[in-house]
N, C-alpha and C positions, 0 to 999 in steps of 0.2 A: 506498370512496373518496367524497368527498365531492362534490356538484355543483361547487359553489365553486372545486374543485380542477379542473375541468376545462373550466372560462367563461375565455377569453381574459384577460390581465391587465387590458386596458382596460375592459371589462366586469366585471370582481373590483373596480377601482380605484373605480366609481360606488355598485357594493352595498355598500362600505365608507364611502362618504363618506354613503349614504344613512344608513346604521346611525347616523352620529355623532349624529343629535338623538336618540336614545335610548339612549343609553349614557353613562355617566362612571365614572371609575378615580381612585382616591386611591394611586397605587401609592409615593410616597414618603413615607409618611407618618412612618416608622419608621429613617430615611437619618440614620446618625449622623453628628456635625457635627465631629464632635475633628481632631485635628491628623493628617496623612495622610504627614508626611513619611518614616515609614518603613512605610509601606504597599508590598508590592508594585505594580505598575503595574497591573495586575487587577484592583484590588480597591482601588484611591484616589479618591478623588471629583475628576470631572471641572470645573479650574475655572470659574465663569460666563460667560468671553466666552474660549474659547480657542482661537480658529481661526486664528493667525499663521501654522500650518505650511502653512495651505490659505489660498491665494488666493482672497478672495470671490467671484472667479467660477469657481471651481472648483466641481464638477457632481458631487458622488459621493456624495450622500446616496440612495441607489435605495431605491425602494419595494418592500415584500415584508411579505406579509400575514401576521397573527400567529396563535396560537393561541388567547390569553388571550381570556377572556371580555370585556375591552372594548375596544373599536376605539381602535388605534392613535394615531389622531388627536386620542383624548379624554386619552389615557396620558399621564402626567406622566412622563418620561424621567428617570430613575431619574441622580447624578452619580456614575459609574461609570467609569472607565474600563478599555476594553477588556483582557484579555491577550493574551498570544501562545503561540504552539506552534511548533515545526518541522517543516517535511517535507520530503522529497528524492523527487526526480526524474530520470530521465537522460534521459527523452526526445529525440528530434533533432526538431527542427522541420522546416518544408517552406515553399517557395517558395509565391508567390499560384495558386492551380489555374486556370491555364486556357490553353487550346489557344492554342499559337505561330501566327504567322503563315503559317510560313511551312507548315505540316499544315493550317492552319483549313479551306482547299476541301477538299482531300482526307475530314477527316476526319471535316466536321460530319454527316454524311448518315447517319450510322452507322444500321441497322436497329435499332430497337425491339421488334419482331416476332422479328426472330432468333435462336436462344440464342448467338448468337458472342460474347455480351457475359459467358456464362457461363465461368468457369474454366473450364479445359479437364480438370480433375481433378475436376471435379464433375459433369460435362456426361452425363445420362444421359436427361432428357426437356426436351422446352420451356420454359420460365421464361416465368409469366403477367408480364406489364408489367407494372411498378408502379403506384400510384395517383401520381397528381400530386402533391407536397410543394409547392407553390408557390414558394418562393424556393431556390436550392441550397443555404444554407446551414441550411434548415427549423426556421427562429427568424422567417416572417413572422407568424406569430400575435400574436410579440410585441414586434416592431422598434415599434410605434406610441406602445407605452406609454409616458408621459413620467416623466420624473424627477423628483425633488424635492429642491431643494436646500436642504443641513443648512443653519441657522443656528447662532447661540449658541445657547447652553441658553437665553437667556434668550424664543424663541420657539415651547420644547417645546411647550407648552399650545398652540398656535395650531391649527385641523383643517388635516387635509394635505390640505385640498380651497381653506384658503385662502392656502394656502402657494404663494411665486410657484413656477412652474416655467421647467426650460428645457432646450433644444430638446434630443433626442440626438446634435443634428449639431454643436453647440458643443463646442469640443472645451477642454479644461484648459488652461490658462495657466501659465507655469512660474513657480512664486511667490517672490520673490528674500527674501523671510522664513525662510525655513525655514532654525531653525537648532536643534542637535539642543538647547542650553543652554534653548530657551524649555520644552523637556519638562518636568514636574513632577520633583526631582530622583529621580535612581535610587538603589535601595539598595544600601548598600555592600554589596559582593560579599564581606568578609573578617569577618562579624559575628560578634561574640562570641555564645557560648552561653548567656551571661547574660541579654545582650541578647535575644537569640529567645525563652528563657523568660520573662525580664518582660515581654515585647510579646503571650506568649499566655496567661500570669498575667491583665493588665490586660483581654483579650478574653473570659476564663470570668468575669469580673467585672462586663465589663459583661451577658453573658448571662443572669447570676444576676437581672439588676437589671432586665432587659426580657424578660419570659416568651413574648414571641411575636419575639422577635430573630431567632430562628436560623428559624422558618419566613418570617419576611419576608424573610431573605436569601437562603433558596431560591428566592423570588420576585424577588428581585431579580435572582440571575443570570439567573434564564430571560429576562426580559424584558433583561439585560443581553448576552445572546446573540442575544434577537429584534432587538438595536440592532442588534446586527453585520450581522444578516441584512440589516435596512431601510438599512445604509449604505454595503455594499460595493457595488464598482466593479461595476455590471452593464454591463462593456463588451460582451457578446455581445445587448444591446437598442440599442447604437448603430450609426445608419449606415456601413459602412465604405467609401464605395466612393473612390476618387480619394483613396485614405489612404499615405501612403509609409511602405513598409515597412522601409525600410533606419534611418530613425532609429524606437528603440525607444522612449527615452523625453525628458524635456525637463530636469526634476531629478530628481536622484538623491542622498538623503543617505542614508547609514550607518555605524555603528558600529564597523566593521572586524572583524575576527576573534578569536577565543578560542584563546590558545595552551596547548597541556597543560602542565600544572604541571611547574617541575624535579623531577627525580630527590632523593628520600632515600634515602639508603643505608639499609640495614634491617642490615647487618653478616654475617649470615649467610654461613659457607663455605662454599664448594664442595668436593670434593676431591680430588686431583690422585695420581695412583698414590698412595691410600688414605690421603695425607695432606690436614688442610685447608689451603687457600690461604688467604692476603691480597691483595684484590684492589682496586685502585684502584678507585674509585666510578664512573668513566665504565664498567672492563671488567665492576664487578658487574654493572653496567642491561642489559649484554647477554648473562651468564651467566643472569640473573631470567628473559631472554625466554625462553630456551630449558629452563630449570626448569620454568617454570611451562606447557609442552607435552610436559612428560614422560609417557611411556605412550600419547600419540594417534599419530594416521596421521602427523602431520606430522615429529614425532619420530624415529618410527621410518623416514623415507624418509631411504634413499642419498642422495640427489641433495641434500634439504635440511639432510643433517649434513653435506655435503661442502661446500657454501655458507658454513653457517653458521657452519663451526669455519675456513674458511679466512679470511670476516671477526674473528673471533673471537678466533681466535690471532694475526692482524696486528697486531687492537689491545692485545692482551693484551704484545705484547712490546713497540709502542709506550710503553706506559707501566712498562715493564723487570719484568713479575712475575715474582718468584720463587717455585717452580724455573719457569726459561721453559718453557711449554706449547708440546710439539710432538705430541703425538698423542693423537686425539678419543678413542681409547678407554682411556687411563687417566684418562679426566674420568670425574666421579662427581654429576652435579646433584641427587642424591635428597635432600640440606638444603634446598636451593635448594624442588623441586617439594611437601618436608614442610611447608615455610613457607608456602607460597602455601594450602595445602589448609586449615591452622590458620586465617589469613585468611579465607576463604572461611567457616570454620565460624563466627571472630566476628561478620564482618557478617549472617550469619544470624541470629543473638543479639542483634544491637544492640537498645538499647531504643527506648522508643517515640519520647522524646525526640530521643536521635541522628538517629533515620530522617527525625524533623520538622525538625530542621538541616541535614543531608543534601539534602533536597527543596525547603527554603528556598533553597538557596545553587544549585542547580540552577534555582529557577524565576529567582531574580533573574540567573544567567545568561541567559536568555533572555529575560527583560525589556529586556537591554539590547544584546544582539548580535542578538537574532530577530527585529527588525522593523526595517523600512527606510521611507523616506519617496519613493515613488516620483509624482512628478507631483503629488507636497503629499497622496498617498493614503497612506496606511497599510498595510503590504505584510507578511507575512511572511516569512521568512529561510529557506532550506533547512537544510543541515549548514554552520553558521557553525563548525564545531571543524576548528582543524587537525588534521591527522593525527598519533596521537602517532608515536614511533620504535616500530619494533620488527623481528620477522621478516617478509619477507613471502612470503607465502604459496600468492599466484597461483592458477589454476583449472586441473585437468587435468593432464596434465604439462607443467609451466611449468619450467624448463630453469634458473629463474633464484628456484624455492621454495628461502627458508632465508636469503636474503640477508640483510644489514643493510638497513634504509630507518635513513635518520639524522632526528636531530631538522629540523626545519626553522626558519629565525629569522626574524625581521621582515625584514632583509635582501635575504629571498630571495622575500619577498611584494609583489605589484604590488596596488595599490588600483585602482579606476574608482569615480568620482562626481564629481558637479557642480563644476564650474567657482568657484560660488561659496559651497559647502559648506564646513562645517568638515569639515579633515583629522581623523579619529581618532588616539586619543594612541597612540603605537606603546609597548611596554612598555617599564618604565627600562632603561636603557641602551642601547636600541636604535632603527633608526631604519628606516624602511618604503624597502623596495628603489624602489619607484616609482610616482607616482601619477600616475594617467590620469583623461584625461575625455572617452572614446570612446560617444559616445549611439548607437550603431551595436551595442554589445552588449550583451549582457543578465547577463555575470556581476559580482558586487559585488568578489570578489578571486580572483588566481590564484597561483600556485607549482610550482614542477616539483621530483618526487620525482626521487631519488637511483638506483634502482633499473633503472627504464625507461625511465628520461629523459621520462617524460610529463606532461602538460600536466596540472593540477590546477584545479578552478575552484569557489567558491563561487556559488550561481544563488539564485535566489527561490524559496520552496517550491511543491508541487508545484499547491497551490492556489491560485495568484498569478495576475494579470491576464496577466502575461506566458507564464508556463507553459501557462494554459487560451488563450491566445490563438496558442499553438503548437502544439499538441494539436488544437484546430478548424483551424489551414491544415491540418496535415497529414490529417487525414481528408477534406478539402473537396478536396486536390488526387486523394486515392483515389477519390473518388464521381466526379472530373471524369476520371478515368480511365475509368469507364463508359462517356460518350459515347464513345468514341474505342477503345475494346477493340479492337472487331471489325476496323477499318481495320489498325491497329495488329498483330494476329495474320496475317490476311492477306497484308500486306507482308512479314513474315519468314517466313511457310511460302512465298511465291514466291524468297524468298530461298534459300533451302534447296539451291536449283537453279542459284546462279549460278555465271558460268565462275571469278570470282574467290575462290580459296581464303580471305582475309580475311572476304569479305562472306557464303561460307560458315562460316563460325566463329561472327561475330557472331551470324548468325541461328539458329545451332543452338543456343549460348549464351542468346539469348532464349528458343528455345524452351524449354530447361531451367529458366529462372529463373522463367517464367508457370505451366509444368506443373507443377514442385516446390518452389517458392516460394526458391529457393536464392537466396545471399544473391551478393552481385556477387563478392567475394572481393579480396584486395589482396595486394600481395608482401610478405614476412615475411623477416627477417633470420635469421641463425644463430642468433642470444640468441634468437628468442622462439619462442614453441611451436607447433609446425607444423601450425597449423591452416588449411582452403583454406577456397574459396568457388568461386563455379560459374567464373569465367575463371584463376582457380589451378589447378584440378584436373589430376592429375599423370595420368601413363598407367595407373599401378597402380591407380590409384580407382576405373576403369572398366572391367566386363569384359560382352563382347558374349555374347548365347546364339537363335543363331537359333532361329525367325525373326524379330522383331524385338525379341528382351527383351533392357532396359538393367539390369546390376548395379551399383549403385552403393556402396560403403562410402569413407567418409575421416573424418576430423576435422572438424568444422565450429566456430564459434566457443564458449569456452571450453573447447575438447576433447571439445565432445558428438560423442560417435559417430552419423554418419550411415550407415543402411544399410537401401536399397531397393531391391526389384525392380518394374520395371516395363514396360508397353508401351507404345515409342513409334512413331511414324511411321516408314514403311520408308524416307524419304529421310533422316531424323535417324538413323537405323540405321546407313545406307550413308555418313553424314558421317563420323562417329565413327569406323566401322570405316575410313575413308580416313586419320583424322586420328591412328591408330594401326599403319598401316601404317610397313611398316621404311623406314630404320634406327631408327625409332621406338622406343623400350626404359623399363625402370622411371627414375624421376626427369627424364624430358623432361616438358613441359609439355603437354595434350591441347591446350589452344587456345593455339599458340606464335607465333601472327601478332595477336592480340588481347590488348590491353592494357582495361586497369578506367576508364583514362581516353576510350578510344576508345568503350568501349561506352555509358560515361553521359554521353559529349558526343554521340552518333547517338539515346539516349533522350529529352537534352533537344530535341533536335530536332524530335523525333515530338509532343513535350507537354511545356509551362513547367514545369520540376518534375521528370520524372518519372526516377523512380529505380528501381533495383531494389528499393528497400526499399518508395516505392508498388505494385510489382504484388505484393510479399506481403500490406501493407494492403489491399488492395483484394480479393485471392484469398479474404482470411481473414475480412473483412466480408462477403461478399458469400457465403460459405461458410456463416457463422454463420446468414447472417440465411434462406436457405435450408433448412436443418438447421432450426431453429427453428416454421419452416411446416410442415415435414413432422412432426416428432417430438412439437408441443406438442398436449397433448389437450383440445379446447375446454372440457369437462364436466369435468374430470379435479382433482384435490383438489391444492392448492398441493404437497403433496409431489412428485404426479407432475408438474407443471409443472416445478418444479425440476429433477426428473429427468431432464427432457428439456431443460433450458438447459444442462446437465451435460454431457450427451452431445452436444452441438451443438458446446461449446466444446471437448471432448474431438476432436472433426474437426478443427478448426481447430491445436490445440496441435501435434495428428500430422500435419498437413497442413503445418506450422512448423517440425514436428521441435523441441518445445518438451521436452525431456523432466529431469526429477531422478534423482538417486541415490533408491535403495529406502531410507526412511526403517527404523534400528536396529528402533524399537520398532511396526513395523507389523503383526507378529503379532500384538502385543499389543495393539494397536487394535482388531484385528478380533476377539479375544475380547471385548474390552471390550464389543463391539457385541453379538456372542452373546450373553452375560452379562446385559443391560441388557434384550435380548427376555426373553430365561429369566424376571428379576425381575418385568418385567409380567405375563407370563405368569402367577407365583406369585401376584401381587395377584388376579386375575380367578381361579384356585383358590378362592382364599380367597373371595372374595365368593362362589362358585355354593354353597359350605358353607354357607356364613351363608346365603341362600335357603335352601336344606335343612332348613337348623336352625331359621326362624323358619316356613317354609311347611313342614313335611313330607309333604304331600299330593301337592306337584308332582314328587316322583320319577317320578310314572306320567303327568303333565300334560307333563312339560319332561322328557322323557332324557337331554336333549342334556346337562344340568346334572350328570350321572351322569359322562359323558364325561372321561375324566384328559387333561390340559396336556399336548403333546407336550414334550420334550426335558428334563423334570422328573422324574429320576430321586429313589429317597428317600435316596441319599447326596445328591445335590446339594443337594437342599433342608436337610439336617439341619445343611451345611457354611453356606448363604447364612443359617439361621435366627442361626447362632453368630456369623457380620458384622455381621448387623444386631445384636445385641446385643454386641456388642464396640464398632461405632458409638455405640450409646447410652451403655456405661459410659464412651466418651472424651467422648462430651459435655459428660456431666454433671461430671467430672472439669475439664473446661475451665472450666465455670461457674463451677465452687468455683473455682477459680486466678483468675479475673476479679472474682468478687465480692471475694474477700479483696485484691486488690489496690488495690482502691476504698476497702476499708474500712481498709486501711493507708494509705490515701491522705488519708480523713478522721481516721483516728487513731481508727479504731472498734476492738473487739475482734475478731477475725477468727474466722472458723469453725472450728469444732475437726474432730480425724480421725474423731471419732465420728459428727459431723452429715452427712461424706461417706459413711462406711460404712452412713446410714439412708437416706442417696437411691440408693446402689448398691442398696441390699434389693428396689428395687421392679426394678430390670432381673433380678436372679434371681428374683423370683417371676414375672415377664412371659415369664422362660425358660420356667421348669417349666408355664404355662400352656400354650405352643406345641409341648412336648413333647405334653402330654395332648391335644393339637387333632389332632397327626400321627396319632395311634395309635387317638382315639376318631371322628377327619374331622366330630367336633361343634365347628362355629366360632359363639360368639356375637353378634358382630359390637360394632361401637361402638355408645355409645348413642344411643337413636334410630335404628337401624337401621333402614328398612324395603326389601320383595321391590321396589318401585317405586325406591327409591335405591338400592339394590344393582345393578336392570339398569341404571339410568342413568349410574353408575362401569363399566360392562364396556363398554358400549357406547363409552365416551373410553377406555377400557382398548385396545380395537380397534381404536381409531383410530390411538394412540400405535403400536402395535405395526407394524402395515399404513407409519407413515411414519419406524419405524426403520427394518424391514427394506427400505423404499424406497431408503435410503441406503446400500446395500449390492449389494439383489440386484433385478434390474429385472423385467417380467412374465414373462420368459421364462426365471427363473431365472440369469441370466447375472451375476458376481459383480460390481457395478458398483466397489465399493473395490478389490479387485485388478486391475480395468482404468486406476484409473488410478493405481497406486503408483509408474507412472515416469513418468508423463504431468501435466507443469506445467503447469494450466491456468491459473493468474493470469496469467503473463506476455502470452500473445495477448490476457486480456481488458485487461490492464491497456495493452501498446502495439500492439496490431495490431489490435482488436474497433471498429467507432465505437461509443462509451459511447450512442450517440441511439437504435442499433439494442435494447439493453438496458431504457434507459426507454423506448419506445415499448411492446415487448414486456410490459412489467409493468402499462401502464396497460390495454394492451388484452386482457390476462388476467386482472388484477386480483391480480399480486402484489406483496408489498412491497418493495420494493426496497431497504430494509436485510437482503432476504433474499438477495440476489445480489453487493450493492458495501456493502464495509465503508465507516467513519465516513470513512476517510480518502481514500476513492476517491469518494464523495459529494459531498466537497471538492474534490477535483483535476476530478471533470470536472461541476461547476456549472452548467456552460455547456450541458450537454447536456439536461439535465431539464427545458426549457421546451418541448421536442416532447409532440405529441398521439399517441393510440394505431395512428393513421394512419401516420405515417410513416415511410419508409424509405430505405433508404441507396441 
């Protein structure tokens, strides 16, 4: 890692400005000038003065330092404008962290020194006190750094040393400009295929005609990406304090939503005691759904054919088909499921073309429903697509898999945005159920499905100012659970003892929700699936085993099965066994004086915020980062660091009760994994030969080179020698189909069967070569061989090996992939881990941290990566 990368921003911000008298960039030299109107938005050039959607005193051009070899300052800014992408989130946000009034005496005092601050499920020695982080939200390193506000293009060139700034404490002004018409226009979402081909006709034309085109346009996106970086909102570098949080933003314009395309009938029968139907085009679209999940789980459950044929056959007779359909089992959807499979097999087929019109008409959807204008900033869109119709499907035993979801129409969609935005066009004929201008929330549209009567919302991707600004309360309210633990446990273990059976409930109920992270639970109707949480739990779910062991098994949410034993306290013992006392019986309630609202109004009470879902955040941060200390080996080769973030998050997941179905092809993964050893294995073979073969002297210097490859049998190797040569003849069989298609393409003569039968010639004589290597163990090696490059490939051979089987099986043997076949670690990192505990850990181990958080978790938690190797949660 580089120094640069680890100097404060304020100090990165001078070594940059120092650099500008010695650097200059010509980066647009090569920016073609042609007409952009059917340019994707991505890829149009940005016009000369276009800031109407942004208020001049809007503040969002933030500094962020480049890769390129010339300072940013000196870079001519490339006229590009941005694209967009989508991402989704569910996250739940959290209230401001910090201690209520009316707890602050009681609770600021908390020991430092003590481990009461430790889970109590972790709690086996001392916890050293942390180092100091300076501010609680451990972003003061770089709250000072100022910003730099965009101009036009037309003040790229100026250095950003003399570019005005301004303060982080200025806050955006809502810009009564912003209208979505001043955007350069968008492309028609309905293009002809002619159209896409002439527009990439006229683009290999002009390539032909500028031979450094296409690497200047590599250049240009990078540096079109580096804009992005230097111009988004780094609202986690501005002041927040005396900031209200109840309005979210000031203006809000967008696009509105993407509705699925009507239904085409495709005509295809179904067949009704072994005759085909004719089916009205509303009841085919829901004959297709259930077609096209012929043969899976969902198919074949009871519960979902009993759903689906009772919506099924309603509509089917609504629309009077003959013979009227009365029983599911003289349906016959094998046309229906033969159709969808042919499908499936064209679009695999499609050519290159298609897939490029395809992809076109995808991105320009997203051009123009995926980004939003939030505060005059430029926002991206989470899942802007309605939900199409179909079956649905639910998690676990959902009571209500197989139903119909109907289509949904403008009608039944509520809009939110500004006041004095334009409304989006609702599609023809239809007209938007209701437009709001609620600055108080953060989604852009909502709708309620048909099914569960539930609330549906579009939000801002998961990378958004808003998103990451809910993501930091909510961690910042679990760290400020910290201070406050220890009072906080205290008070309900004395509670454990009081005369009032209520206040004994609660506090037994907290104990449960601190020790086993259990979620608070809520009351569930007949329709949905009977899933509890720690104040649901029934009497059946609990059974006692002196002297003090709790058995726990129920449902918990989506139907994961919960089931633990453990020990708890002899007064939580003697609660439970009170609270199961007769007439107590199966389907009573264990806690039947405690309701879900009574115990997160005595929560909030203890601490602004605090829920049962902060003490899993908090159990599960504070678990990780624990686990982490112990398990990470200072010296230890990025694999085993790895190996130990793995298993740290594996506590956390089980600690969560995070778990998956055992993925179909997981044996096959795990040969895959064998396999892929076995294969180095046979390279490192090969080369100690080739030694042999070029030294023969070192048989008696080097034995060890004597030594046969464990788990290399000679069928195995005779079968792996026939892949690898079965790979080669597909390769080269590819080539010829690629070249000749070019050469069809130029109208060349193409290759004949004879020219492929002379390049197949040399894979069989490469056979017969490795035949005689097995039999005579004389390998010649490549050329240029020598005994110095040959140990220097075994020695990377070793290494590969040493951090496959890392991934797999840990030092003691123990298989680490079949520990975690049912254990989902994403979900704890992705909403229960703080992302700061992560980067911190990789700067002060020095791993990379696209080795831990994919692209798109990189994104979502932005905010977090400005911590030093220091800090902690």
């Amino acid at each position: 890692m580089s120094d640069s990368e680890d100097m404060p921003l304020a100090e990165r911000k001078k070594q940059i400005i120092n650099n500008n008298n010695n650097h200059h960039s010509t980066d647009d030299d090569n920016i073609d000038s042609g007409s952009d109107s059917d340019t994707p938005l991505g890829k149009r050039k940005r016009p000369p003065v276009r800031k109407k959607v942004i208020d001049d005193d809007d503040d969002d051009g933030d500094y962020q330092s480049s890769d390129s070899a010339a300072p940013l300052s000196k870079r001519t800014r490339p006229d590009i404008k941005r694209s967009s992408y989508k991402e989704e989130s569910d996250d739940a946000s959290y209230g401001s962290p910090s201690v209520s009034k009316k707890s602050s005496s009681s609770l600021s005092d908390a020991g430092e020194s003590s481990d009461s601050d430790t889970p109590l499920a972790a709690k086996k020695k001392p916890v050293a006190k942390a180092s100091t982080n300076g501010s609680s939200n451990g972003t003061a390193r770089v709250k000072k750094e100022p910003k730099y506000k965009e101009e036009s293009s037309s003040d790229s060139d100026v250095p950003l040393s003399k570019k005005s700034s301004t303060s982080s404490k200025t806050k955006a002004k809502p810009s009564k400009s912003i209208k979505v018409k001043e955007e350069p226009e968008e492309p028609t979402l309905g293009k002809s295929k002619s159209a896409i081909d002439s527009k990439q006709t006229s683009s290999k034309k002009r390539i032909k005609d500028e031979p450094d085109s296409k690497s200047n346009a590599k250049r240009i996106k990078k540096e079109e990406e580096e804009a992005d970086e230097e111009e988004e909102h780094a609202w986690w570098l501005q002041e927040r304090e005396n900031e209200d949080d109840s309005v979210k933003w000031k203006t809000l314009v967008h696009n509105g939503v993407y509705f699925p395309p009507p239904y085409v009938p495709h005509g295809v029968k179904m067949k009704y005691d072994g005759k085909p139907v004719t089916l009205a085009p509303e009841v085919e679209e829901v004959a297709s759904f259930f077609g096209a999940l012929l043969y899976t789980e969902h198919a074949e459950n009871p519960v979902f054919q009993q759903n689906f044929f009772k919506d099924f056959s309603k509509l089917a007779k609504k629309h009077k088909t003959v013979p009227e359909i009365t029983s599911f089992g003289k349906c016959d959807f094998t046309p229906l499921y033969e159709h969808f499979q042919n499908e499936k097999e064209k679009k695999k087929n499609m050519t290159k073309e298609e897939k490029n019109a395809q992809k076109a008409e995808k991105q320009a959807l997203e051009e123009h429903y995926g980004v939003c204008y939030l505060d005059g900033r430029k926002e991206k869109v989470g899942n802007f697509r309605i939900e199409p119709p179909g079956l649905f499907r639910g998690r676990g035993k959902h009571p209500k898999t197989g139903c119909l979801k109907l289509r949904v129409m403008p009608e039944q969609v509520t809009l939110n945005l500004s006041k004095d935005a334009p409304i989006p066009k609702a599609p023809e004929g239809h007209k938007w159920g209701k437009i709001v201008h609620d600055d108080t929330k953060t989604w852009l549209a909502t709708w309620k499905e048909n099914v569960n009567d539930s609330t549906k919302y579009v939000f801002l991707a998961a990378g958004s100012s808003l998103k990451g600004q809910s993501d930091f309360k909510k961690f910042e309210t679990a760290r400020e659970l910290k201070k406050c633990v220890a009072d906080i446990r205290k008070a309900y273990m004395t509670d454990l003892k009081d005369k009032k059976m209520f206040i004994r409930q609660r506090a037994t109920a907290m104990y449960l929700i601190d020790r086993l992270a259990l979620r608070a639970g809520n009351e569930k109707g007949e329709d949905e699936a009977d899933t509890v949480g720690c104040c649901s739990l029934r009497y059946e779910h609990v059974t006692l085993e002196k002297p003090n062991l709790l058995h726990l098994d129920f449902l918990g949410k989506d139907s994961i099965r919960f089931q633990k034993t453990m020990e708890v306290d002899e007064q939580v013992f003697k609660n439970i066994r009170l609270f199961k006392r007769e007439p107590a019986q199966e389907g009573d309630e264990l806690f039947d004086r405690l309701k879900t609202s009574e115990l997160n109004k005595h929560l909030q009470s203890l601490m602004k915020g605090l829920t049962a879902k902060v003490f899993r955040t908090y159990n599960a941060s504070f678990t990780f980062q624990d686990q982490l200390k112990k398990l990470t080996p200072a010296n230890g080769t990025v694999a085993e660091k790895l190996l130990a973030y793995n298993r740290a998050n594996r506590e956390v997941a089980v600690l969560c009760n995070h778990q998956r179905a055992v993925s179909k092809g997981h044996a096959l993964q795990m040969d895959k994994i064998v396999d892929k050893i076995r294969a180095l294995k046979y390279q490192k073979m090969k080369l100690k030969r080739t030694i042999l073969t070029l030294e023969p002297k070192l048989k008696k210097k080097r034995p060890e080179l004597l030594e046969p490859e464990s788990d290399l049998e000679e069928d195995w190797i005779i079968e792996y020698e026939a892949q690898l040569m079965e790979k080669e003849r597909e390769k080269i069989k590819l080539k010829f189909d690629k070249e000749n298609e070019k050469r069809k393409e130029n109208k060349e003569k193409p290759l004949s069967a004879k020219e492929l039968k002379e390049m197949l010639k040399e894979v069989d004589a490469r056979e017969k070569e490795l035949a005689k290597e097995r039999k005579t163990g004389v390998v010649p090696g490549s050329k240029g061989a020598t005994v110095e490059k040959c140990d220097a490939q075994m020695l990377k051979l070793d290494d590969r090996i040493a951090a496959t089987r890392t991934t797999m099986v840990d030092k003691v043997g123990f298989c680490i992939a079949e520990e975690n076949k049912q254990t989902a670690l994403s979900t704890s990192k992705i909403n229960y881990i703080d992302p700061r505990i992560s980067a911190a850990w990789c700067q002060k181990y020095d791993v990379p941290l696209e080795k831990i958080f994919t692209k798109t978790l990189r994104e979502k938690f932005k905010w977090a990566m400005t911590v030093d190797g220091n800090w902690e949660f």
